[in-house]
Residue, then its C-alpha position, 0 to 999 in steps of 0.5 A: x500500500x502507498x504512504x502518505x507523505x512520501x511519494x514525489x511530488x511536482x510542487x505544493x498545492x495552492x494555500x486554503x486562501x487562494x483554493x477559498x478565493x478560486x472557488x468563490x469566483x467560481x461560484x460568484x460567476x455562474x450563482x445564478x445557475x450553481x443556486x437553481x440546479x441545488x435549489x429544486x431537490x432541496x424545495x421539494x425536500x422542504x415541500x414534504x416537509x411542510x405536507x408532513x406537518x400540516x396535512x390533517x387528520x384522518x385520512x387526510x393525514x394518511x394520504x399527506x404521509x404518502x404525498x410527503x414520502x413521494x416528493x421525499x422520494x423524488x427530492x433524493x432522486x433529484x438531488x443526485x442528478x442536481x449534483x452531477x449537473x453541478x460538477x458540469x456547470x462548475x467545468x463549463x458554462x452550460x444552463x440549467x437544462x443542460x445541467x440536468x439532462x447530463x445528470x440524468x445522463x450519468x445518473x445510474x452510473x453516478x450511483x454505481x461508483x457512489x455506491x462502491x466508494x461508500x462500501x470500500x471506505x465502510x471497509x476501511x473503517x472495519x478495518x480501523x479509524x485510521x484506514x477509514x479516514x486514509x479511504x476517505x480521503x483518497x477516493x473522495x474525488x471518484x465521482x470527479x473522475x467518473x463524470x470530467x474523465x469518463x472513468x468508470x467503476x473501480x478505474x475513476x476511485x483509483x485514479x481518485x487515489x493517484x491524484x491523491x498520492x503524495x498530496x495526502x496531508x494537504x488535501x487532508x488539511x484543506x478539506x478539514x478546514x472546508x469543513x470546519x468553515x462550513x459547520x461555523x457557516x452552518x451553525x450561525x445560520x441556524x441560531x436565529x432557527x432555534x429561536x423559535x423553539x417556543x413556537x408549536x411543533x409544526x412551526x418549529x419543524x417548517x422554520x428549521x427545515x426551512x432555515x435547513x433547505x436556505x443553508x444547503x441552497x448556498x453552501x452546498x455549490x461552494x463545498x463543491x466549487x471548492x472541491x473541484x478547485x481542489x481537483x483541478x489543481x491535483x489533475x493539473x500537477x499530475x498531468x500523465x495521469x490523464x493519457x495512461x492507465x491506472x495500474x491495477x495493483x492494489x485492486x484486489x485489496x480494495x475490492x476485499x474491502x468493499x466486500x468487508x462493507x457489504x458483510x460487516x454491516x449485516x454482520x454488526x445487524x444479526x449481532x445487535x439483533x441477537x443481543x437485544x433479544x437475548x436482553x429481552x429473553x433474560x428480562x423476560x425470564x427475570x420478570x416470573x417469581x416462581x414462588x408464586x402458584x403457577x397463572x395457568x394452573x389457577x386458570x384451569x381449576x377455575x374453568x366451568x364445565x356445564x352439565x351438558x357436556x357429560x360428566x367431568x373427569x380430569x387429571x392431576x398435575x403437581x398434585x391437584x385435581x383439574x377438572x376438564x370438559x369431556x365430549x361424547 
């Protein structure tokens, strides 16, 4: 496996500062855009929301449960092709439209490699906190190479991780920072939200998603205006990677991972199920006092046989007579 720090490198990546200031002008540039393509999975995330809180009662509740979990439903669908339309506006000016139909375009695609890249990290963390983080790190520019390189499946995360290779502690630091800026962003857009936590429950679910939908419409092209920035300037100190192939040493241990992803979850799924019913089971157990005379017992001794049904006969059990109803 690769180090981190120790492979060669063309030169240093540009300070946070100036990769901040190259994503501002990007977004300030096409905003118009960038703020449409994000905005109309977020509304509709924020419609079902507003179906959910205030759809009625009675049947009406029911049916405004299903309104919301269908808009939900189209909002997630249409968020991942929001996304991949942003990647293309950022690279080129196209308009909405465009944005959208290349989205759809490269939408089952798009999940494939999402999908392999989430399952091989989720290895990673099993494997330890640190191999999870180093996953991390190393491919989060798949969908990059996927969608700008035409790299498909396995091919685009490992050129994520070429790209990565040698640049591991910068793109680390850069992103932490990112992140860091984005959650103060984040939090001071959601201090005048929880004001109105005196407000009834409907009120305070449609303001914070509300106030939700407002953060996500403007931070979200930024975060990846910054992370294509951040992409570009790795793809141009590494400019040979474009023309050759990715050598496909390593590849076994990364598809072991993925599979480590797959099955540990089900794993950590059967175990956690077995636990809490053997916690259940032994509460269970706990709750009986056997001092106490046996419920079914009682219950049966107390049973009426009429007279109709013949004359009674019975058995004995731990040492009394039950009578039981005989049909002839």
């Amino acid at each position: 496996m690769d180090t981190l720090i120790s492979s060669p490198v063309r030169g240093p990546l540009p300070a946070v500062g100036a990769l901040f200031g190259g994503a501002w002008s990007l977004y300030k540039s096409r905003f118009g855009t960038l703020i449409g393509i994000v905005a109309v999975p977020l509304l509709l995330s924020f419609a079902s929301v507003l179906v959910a809180a205030f759809g009625g009662a009675g049947f009406v509740t029911g049916m405004s449960v299903w309104i919301a979990g269908i808009v939900g439903i189209v909002g997630g669908i249409l968020s991942v092709v929001a996304y991949i339309g942003l990647v293309y506006a950022l690279r080129e000016p196209i308009g909405f439209g465009a944005a959208y139909r290349r989205g759809f375009s490269r939408f089952f695609s798009y999940i494939w490699v999402s999908i392999l890249m989430t399952l091989i990290v989720i290895g990673g963390y099993v494997m330890g906190i640190i191999p999870g983080i180093v996953f991390s790190v190393w491919f989060v520019f798949g969908t990059f190479t996927l969608l700008l390189e035409e790299k498909r499946g396995m091919e685009a995360i490992l050129r994520s991780k070429e790209y990565v290779r040698g640049y591991w502690w910068p793109v680390f630091g850069r992103m932490l920072l990112m992140m860091l800026a984005a959650f103060a962003i984040a939090l001071i857009i959601g201090i005048p939200a929880g004001s109105f936590s005196g407000k009834p429950d409907e009120e305070v679910n449609v303001i914070g998603a509300l106030a939700s939908a407002v953060m996500q419409i403007l931070l979200t092209p930024f975060i990846v205006a910054f992370l294509y920035t951040l992409y570009e300037h790795l793809r141009g100190a590494k400019p040979e990677l474009a023309a050759s192939p990715i050598p496909a040493k390593g590849k076994g241990f990364f598809i072991f991972s993925a599979i480590l992803g797959i099955i540990a979850p089900i794993i950590l799924f059967v175990a956690g199920f077995a636990l809490l019913s053997a916690l259940f089971l032994s509460k269970a157990a706990t709750s009986f006092d056997l001092s106490e005379p046996n419920n079914l017992l009682d219950a049966l001794k107390n049973i009426d046989v009429p007279a109709d049904l013949g004359s009674p006969s019975g058995m004995e059990i731990a040492g009394d007579f039950v009578p039981l109803p005989v049909v002839e």
